[in-house]
N, C-alpha and C positions, 0 to 999 in steps of 0.2 A: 306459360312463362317458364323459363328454363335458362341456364348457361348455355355461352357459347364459348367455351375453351376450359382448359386446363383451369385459368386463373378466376371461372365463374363471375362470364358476363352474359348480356341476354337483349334484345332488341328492345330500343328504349319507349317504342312504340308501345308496351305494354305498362311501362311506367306514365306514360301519356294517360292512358287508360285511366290509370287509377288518379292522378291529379284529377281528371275532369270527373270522373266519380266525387270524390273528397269536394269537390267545387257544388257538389248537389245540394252540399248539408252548408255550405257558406264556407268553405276554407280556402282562402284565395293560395291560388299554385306559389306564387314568392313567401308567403309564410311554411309550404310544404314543403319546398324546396330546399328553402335557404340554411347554408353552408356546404354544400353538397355541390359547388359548382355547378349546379345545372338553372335553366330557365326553360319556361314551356316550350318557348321558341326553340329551345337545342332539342328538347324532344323529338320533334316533328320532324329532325334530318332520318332518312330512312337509313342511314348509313350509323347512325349513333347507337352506341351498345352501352350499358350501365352493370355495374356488377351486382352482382347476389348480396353482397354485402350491402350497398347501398341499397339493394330492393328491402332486404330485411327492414334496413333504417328507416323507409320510407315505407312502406304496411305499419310499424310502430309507429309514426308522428299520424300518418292517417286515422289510423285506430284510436287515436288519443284528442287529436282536435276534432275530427266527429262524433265523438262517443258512442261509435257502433263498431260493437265486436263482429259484429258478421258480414263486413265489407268484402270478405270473398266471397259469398253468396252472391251479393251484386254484381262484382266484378265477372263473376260466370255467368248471370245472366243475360249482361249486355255484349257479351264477346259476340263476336260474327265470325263466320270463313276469314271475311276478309282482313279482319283482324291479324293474320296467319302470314300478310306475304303471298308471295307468289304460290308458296304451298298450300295456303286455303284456296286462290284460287284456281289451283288445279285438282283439288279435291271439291269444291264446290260446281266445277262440270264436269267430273266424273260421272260414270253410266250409274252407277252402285252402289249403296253404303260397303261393301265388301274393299272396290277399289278404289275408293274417300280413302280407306285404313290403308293399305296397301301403299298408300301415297305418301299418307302421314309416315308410316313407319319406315320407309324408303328415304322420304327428307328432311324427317326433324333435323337433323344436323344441323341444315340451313337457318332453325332455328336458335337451338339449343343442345349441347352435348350434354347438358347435367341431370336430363330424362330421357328415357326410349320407352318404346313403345314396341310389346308382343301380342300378335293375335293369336289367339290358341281354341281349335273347335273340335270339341270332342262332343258326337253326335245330333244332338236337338239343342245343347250348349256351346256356346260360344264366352270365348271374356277376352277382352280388350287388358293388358297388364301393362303398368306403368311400371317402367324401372328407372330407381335412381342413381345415376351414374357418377352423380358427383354427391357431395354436401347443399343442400340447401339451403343452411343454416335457419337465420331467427325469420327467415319468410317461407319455411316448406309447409304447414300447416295452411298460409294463405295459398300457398302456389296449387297447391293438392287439392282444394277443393274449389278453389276457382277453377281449376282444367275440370275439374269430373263435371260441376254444371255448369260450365259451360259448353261439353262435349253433348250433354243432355239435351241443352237449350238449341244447339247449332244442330242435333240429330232431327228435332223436332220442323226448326227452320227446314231444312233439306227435302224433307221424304213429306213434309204438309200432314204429318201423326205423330201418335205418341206410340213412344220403341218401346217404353218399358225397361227393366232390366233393375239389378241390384245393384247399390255402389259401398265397396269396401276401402277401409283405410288402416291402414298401418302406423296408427296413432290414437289415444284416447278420445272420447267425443267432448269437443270443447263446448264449455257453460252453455252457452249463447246458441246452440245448433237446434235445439227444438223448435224454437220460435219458428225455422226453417224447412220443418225436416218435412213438411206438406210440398213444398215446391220441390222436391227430388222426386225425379220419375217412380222409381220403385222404394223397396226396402234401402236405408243407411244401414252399416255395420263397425263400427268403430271396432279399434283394439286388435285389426288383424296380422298375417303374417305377411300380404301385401296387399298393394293400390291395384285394386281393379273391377272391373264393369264387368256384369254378369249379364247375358243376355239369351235370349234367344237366336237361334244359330239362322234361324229364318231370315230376321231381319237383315241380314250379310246381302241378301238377294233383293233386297228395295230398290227400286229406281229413284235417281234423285231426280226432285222438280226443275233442276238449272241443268239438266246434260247437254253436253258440248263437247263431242270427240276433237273439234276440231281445237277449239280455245284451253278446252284438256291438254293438247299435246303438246299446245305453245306455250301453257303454262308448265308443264314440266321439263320440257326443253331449258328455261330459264332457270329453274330448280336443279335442274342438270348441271347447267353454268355454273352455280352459287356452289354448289359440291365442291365443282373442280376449282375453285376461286380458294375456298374456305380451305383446303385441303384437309377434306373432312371424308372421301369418299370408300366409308367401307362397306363395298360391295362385296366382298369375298365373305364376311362375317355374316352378312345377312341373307347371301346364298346358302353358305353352310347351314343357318337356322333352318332355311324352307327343306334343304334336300334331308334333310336329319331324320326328322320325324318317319316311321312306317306305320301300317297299323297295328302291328305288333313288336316295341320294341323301337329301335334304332339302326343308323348306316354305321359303318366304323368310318375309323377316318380315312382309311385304305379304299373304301367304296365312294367315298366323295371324292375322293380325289381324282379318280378312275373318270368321274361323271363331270369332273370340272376341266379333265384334258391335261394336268399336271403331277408333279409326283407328290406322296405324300411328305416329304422334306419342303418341298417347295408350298403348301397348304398350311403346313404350322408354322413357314413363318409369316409368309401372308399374314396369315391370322393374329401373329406375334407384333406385328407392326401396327395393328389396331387394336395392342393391346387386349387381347382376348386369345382361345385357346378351342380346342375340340374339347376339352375336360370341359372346361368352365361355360361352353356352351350348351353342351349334354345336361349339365347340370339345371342349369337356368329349365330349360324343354320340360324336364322331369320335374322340377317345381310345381311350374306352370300347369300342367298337363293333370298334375296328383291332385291341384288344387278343384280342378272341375272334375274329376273321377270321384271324389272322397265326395261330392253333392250326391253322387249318385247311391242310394240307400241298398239298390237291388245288387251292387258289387262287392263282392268280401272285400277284404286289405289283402286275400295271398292272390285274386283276380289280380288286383291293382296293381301290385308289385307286379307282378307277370307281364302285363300292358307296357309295364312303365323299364321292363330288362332289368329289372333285377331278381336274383336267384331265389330270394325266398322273401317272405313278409317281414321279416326280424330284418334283413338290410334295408329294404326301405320304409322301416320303421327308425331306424337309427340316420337313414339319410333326411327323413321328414323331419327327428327332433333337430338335426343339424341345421338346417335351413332356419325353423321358426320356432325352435325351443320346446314345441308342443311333440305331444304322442297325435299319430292320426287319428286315434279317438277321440283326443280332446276336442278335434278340428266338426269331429260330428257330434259333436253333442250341441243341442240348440242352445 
């Protein structure tokens, strides 16, 4: 679930979702609905987007006429591919859990701009990072953990096993999550500095049970279309992510640009036009990147810094509290 624009709206297909959930426990859709201008039947146009704001409205009257607080638990674990749009189905006949992700993070757009999605693999570890792009306001604790299992529940679906892996949040653990916390594939961790799945770097190389090179290509061909439709298509941003990373270290922006065939003027402002930067992309990489290094026990903090381009442990000790307020010690202490 996510926004699709600036003004935070979201395919209403997932608001579908959740009425017929809510309908489990007896709460008829025109009571869940109503004043919201919406009816089931407007649900169901593929074309119909609802905003955040109303999604927040409606997780509250949900939560309230059923009197179950962990209705995003549910809603994760009835999600499917197809759930997704054309972009599940082109992730559901992909070869690979590797190019499932690859897919995802190429066309959320299509979904939603108020989340993205980075994969980041550093050795025998892999993690999946949810970024918020937008506000999610009074439904991002619903939206948050209904993606993570549901991301579990549809991993499980795909490959015909269980992935395993850790799931972290960047938010307190609400009352009601114990009761749950047996159907999460691995470890929960509440209270972090970001949304993400911890995995093994293995699992990237699963074949899925639905491959389809050919019904893959048709489906992203389509995902192609909705790009250039939505005008949503930043491909220069998320080349810049992939070319970035070395294994020591970083490109400057002078080397990607080199590698992208343009100058580097012509690169910042590409990048400026989708709102993002060579800074603020660096940035984000070396988060991401610190966050699975600092798991690693056998690496100092002046290793890490080094890995991560920065000149000593004291800056990226001060880049880490900047990010998440904590010292990189804090982040290792269990």
């Amino acid at each position: 679930m996510g926004a699709g624009n600036a003004s935070g709206d979201l395919p209403a297909a997932y608001a579908l979702h959740l009425v017929d959930l809510a309908a489990r426990w007896g709460v008829a859709p025109d009571e869940l609905l109503s004043g919201l201008g919406l009816t089931r039947d407007s649900l169901t146009n593929p074309a119909a987007r609802i905003s955040l704001e109303t999604t927040g409205t409606l997780v509250k009257r949900a939560t309230a006429l059923t009197g179950e607080p962990g209705l995003a638990v549910f809603m994760g674990l009835q999600m499917r591919l197809s759930s997704h749009g054309y972009l599940g189905f082109a992730a559901m006949t992909a070869g690979t859990i590797r190019q499932a992700i690859e897919l995802a993070i190429r066309f959320v757009p299509t979904r939603t701009t108020a989340l993205g999605f980075h994969l980041h693999v550093e050795g025998e570890t892999a993690s999946l990072v949810f970024e918020e792009r937008a506000p999610l306001g009074e439904a991002r604790e619903f939206i948050l953990i209904a993606l993570m299992m549901g991301i579990a529940r549809i991993g499980r679906d795909i490959t015909k096993q269980e992935l395993g892996g850790d799931a972290y949040f960047a938010f307190a653990e609400p009352p009601y999550f114990q009761r749950f916390s047996h159907l999460a594939p691995g470890r929960i961790h509440f209270g972090q500095p970001s949304n993400r799945i911890v995995f093994a770097s293995s699992v990237l190389d699963l074949p899925l049970d639905m491959a389809d090179p050919v019904a893959m290509q048709l489906a992203r061909e389509q995902c192609e279309r909705e790009m250039q439709a939505l005008g949503r298509d930043d491909r220069t941003a998320a080349k810049v992510r992939e070319l970035l990373p070395l294994p020591e270290g970083y490109r400057s922006l002078e080397e990607i640009a080199q590698h992208l065939g343009v100058s580097p003027r012509t690169l910042k402002r590409r990048l400026a036009d989708a709102n993002t930067s060579y800074s603020e992309i660096l940035d984000e990489l070396r988060q991401e990147r610190a966050m699975l290094l600092l798991r690693d026990e056998s690496l100092s903090r002046e290793q890490i810094a080094e890995r991560l381009g920065y000149s000593d442990a004291a800056n990226f000790a001060r880049a880490f509290r900047r990010w998440t307020g904590r010292t990189p010690g804090m982040l290792r202490k269990p």
